[in-house]
MMTF fields as JSON, N, C-alpha, C and O atoms, coordinates in Angstrom:
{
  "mmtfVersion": "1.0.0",
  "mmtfProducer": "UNKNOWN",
  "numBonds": 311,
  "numAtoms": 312,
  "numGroups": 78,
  "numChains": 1,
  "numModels": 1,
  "chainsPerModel": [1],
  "groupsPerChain": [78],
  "chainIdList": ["A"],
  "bondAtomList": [4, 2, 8, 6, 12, 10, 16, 14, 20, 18, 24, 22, 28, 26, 32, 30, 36, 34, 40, 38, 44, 42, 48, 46, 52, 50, 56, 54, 60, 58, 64, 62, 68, 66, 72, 70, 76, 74, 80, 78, 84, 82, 88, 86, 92, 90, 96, 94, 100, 98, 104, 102, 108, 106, 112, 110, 116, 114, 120, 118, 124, 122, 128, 126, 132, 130, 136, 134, 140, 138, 144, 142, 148, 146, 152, 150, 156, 154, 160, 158, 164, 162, 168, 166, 172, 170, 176, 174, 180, 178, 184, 182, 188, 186, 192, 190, 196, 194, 200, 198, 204, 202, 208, 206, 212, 210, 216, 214, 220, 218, 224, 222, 228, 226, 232, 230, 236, 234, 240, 238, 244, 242, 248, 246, 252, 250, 256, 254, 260, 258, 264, 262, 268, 266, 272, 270, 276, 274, 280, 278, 284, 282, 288, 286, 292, 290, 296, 294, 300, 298, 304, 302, 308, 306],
  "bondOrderList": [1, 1, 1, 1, 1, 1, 1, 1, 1, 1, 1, 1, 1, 1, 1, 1, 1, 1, 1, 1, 1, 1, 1, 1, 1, 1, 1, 1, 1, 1, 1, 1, 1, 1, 1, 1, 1, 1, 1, 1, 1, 1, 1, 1, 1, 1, 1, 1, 1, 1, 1, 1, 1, 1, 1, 1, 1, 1, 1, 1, 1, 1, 1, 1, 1, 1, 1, 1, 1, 1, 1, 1, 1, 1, 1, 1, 1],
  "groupList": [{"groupName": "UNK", "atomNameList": ["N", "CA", "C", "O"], "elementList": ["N", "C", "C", "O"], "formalChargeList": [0, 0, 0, 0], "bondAtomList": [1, 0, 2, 1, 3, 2], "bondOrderList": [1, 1, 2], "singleLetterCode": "X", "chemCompType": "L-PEPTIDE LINKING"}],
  "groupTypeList": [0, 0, 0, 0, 0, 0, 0, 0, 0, 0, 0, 0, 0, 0, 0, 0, 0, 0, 0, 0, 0, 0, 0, 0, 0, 0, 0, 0, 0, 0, 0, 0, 0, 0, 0, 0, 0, 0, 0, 0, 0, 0, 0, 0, 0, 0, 0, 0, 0, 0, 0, 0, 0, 0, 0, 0, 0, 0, 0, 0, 0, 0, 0, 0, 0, 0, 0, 0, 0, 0, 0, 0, 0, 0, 0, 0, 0, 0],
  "groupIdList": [1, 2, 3, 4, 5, 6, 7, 8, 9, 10, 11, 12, 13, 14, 15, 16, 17, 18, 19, 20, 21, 22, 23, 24, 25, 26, 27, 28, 29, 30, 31, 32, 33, 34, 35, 36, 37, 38, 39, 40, 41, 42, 43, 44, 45, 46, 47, 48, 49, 50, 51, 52, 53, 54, 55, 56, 57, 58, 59, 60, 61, 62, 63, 64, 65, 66, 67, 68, 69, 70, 71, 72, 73, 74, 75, 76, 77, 78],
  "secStructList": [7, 7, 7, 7, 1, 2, 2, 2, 2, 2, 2, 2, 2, 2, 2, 1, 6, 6, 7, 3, 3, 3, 7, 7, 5, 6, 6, 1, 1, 1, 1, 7, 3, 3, 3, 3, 3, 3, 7, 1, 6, 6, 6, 6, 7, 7, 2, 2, 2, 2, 2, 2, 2, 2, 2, 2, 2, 6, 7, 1, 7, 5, 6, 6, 6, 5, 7, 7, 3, 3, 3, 3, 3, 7, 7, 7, 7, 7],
  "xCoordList": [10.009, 8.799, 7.711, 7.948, 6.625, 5.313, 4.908, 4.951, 4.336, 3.75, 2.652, 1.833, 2.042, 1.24, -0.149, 0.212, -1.512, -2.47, -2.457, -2.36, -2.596, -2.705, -1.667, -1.929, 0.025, 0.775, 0.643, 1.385, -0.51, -0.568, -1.642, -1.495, -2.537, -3.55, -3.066, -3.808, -2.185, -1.786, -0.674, -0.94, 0.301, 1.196, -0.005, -0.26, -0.958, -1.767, -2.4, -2.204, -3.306, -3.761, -3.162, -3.695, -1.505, -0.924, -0.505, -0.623, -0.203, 0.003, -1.718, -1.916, -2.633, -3.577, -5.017, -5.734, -4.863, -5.522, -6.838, -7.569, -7.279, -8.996, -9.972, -11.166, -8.382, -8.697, -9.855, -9.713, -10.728, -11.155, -10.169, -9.464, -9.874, -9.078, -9.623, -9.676, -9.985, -9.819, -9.182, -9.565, -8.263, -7.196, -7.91, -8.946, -7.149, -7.969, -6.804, -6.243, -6.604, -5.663, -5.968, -6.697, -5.472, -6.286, -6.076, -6.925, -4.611, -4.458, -4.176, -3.628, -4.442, -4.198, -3.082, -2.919, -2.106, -0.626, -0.079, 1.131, -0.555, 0.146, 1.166, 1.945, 1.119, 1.923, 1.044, 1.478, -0.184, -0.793, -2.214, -3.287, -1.952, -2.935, -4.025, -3.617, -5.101, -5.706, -6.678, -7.737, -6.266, -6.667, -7.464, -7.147, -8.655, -9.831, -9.433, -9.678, -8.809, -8.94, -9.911, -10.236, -10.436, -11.34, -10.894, -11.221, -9.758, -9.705, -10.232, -10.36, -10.47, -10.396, -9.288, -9.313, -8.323, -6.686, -6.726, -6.366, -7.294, -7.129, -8.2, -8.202, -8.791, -9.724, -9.331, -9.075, -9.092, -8.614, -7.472, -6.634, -7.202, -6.174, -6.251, -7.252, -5.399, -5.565, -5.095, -4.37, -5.873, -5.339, -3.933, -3.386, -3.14, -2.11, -1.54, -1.038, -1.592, -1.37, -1.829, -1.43, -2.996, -3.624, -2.773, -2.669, -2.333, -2.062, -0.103, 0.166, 0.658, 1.299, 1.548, 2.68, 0.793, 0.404, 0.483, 1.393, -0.493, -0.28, 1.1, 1.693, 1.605, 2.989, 3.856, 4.579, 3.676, 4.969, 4.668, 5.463, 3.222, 2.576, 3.488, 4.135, 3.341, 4.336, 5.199, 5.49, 6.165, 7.547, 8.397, 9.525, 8.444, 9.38, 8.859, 9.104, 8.183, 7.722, 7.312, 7.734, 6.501, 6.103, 7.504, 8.216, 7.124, 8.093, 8.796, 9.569, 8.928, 9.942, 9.341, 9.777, 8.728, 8.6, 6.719, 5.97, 6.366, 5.116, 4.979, 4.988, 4.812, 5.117, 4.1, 4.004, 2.839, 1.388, 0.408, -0.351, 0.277, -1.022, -1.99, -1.599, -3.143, -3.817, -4.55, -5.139, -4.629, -5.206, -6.391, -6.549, -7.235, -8.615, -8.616, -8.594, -8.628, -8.738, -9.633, -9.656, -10.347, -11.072, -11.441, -11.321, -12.022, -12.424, -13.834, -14.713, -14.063, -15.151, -16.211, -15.934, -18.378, -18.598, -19.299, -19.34, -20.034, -21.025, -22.707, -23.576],
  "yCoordList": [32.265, 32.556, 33.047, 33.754, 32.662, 32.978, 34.184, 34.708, 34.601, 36.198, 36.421, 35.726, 37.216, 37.405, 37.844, 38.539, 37.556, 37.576, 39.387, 40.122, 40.039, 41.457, 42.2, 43.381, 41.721, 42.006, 42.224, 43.051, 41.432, 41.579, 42.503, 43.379, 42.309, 43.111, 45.073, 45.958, 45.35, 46.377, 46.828, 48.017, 46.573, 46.378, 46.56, 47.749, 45.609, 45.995, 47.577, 48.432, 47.97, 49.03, 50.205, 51.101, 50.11, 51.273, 51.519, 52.684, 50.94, 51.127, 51.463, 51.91, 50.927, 51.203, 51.434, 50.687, 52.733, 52.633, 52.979, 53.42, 52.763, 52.94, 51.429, 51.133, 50.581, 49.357, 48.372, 48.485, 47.64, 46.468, 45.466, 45.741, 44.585, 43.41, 42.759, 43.253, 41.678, 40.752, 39.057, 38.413, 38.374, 37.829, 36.214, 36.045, 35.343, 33.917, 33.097, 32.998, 32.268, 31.457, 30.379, 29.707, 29.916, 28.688, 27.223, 26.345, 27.256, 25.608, 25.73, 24.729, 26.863, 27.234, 27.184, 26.736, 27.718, 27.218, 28.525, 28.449, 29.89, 30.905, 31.136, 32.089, 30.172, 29.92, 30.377, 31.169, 29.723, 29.991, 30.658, 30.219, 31.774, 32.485, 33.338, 33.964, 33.298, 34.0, 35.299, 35.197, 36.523, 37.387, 38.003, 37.917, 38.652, 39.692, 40.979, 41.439, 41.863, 42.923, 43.807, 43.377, 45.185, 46.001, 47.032, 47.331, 47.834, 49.456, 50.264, 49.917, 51.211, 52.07, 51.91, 51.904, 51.783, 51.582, 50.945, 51.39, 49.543, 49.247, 48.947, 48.017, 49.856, 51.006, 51.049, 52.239, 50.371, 50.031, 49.954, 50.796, 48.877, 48.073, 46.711, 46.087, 46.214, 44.77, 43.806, 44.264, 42.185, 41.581, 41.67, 42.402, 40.922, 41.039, 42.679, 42.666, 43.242, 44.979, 45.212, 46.175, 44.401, 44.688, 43.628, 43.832, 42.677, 41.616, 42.644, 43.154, 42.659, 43.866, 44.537, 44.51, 45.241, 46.108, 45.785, 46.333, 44.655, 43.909, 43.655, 44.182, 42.649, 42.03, 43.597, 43.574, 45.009, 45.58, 46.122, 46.402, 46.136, 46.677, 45.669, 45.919, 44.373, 43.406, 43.392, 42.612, 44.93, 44.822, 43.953, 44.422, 42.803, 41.857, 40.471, 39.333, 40.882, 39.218, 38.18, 37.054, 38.278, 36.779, 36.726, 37.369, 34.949, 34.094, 34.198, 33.242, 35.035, 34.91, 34.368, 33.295, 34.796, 34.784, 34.893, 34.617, 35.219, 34.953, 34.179, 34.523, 32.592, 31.258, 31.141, 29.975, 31.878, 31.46, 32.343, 32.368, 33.416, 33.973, 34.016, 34.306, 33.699, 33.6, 34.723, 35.175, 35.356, 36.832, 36.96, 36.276, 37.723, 37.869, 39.802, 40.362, 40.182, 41.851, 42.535, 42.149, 43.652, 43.904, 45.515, 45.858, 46.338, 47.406, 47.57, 46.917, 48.56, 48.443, 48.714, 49.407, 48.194, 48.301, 49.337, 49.472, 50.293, 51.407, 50.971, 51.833],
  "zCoordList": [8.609, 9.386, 8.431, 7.451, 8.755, 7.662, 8.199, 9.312, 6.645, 6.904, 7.372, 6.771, 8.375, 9.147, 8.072, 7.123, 8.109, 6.966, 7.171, 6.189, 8.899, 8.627, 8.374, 8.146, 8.321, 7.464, 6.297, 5.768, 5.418, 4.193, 3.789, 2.938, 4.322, 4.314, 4.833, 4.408, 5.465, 5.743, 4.768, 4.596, 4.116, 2.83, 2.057, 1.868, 1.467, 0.162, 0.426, -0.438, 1.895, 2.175, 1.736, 1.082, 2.32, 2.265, 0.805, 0.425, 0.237, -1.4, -2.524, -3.654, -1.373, -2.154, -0.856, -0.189, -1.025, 0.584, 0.342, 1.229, -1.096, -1.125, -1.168, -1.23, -1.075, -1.553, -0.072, 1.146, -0.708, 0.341, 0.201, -0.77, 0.669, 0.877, 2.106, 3.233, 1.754, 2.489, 2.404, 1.427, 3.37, 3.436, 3.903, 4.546, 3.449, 3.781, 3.237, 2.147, 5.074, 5.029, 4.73, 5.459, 3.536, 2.567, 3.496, 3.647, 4.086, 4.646, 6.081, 6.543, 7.074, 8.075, 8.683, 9.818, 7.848, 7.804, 7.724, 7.511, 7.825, 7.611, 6.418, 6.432, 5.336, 4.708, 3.252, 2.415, 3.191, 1.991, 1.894, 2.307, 1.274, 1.439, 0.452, -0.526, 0.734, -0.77, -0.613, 0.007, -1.205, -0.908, -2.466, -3.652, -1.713, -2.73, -2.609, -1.494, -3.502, -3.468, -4.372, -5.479, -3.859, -5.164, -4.444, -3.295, -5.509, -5.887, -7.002, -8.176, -6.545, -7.764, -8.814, -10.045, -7.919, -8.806, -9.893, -10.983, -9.608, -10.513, -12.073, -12.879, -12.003, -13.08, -14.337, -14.522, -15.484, -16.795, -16.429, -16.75, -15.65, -15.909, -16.149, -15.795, -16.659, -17.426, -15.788, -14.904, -15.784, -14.26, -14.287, -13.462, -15.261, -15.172, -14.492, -13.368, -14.812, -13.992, -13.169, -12.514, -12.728, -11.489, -10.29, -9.08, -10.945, -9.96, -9.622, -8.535, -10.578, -10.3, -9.538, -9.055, -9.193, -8.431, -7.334, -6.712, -6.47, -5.364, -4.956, -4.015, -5.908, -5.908, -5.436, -4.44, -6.32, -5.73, -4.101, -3.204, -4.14, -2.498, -1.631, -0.614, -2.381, -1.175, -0.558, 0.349, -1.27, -1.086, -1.568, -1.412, -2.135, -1.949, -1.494, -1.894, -0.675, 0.526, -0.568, -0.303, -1.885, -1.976, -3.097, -3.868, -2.258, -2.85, -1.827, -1.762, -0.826, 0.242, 1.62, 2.036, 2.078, 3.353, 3.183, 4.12, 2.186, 1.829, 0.357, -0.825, 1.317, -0.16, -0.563, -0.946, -0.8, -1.73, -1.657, -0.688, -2.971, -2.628, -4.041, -5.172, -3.693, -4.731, -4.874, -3.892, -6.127, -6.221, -6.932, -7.944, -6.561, -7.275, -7.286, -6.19, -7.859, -7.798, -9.066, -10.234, -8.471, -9.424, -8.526, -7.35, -10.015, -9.548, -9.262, -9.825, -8.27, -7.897, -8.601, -9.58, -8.405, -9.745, -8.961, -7.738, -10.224, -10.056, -10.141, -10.012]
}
């Protein structure tokens, strides 16, 4: 069963709850999905660490039960 977009969006929140995110179902398939995040969090961190980050907010789900997410993340600017 595919992961719900405010499933994901609530998982990224709670691990990073200063974060904006917003979620966009690329093929309207609940299946593939591409999400913008901007925290503070991730504030000199390299993408790779930022993308990280997401992935452990996921719990687990991608690759499982969430088969596609494309990530854009960045900290917020001043």
């Amino acid at each position: 069963m595919p992961m719900n977009a405010r499933d994901i969006e609530q998982l990224i929140k709670d691990a990073l709850p200063d974060a904006t995110v917003v979620i966009e179902d690329l093929a309207g398939d609940g299946d593939h999905y591409a999400a913008r995040i901007v925290s503070a969090s991730f504030r000199g961190k390299s993408r790779v660490q930022q993308h990280q980050m997401v992935y452990a907010a996921l719990k687990g789900n991608m690759g499982g039960v969430l088969h596609a997410l494309a990530l854009q993340t960045s900290a917020p600017t001043e």
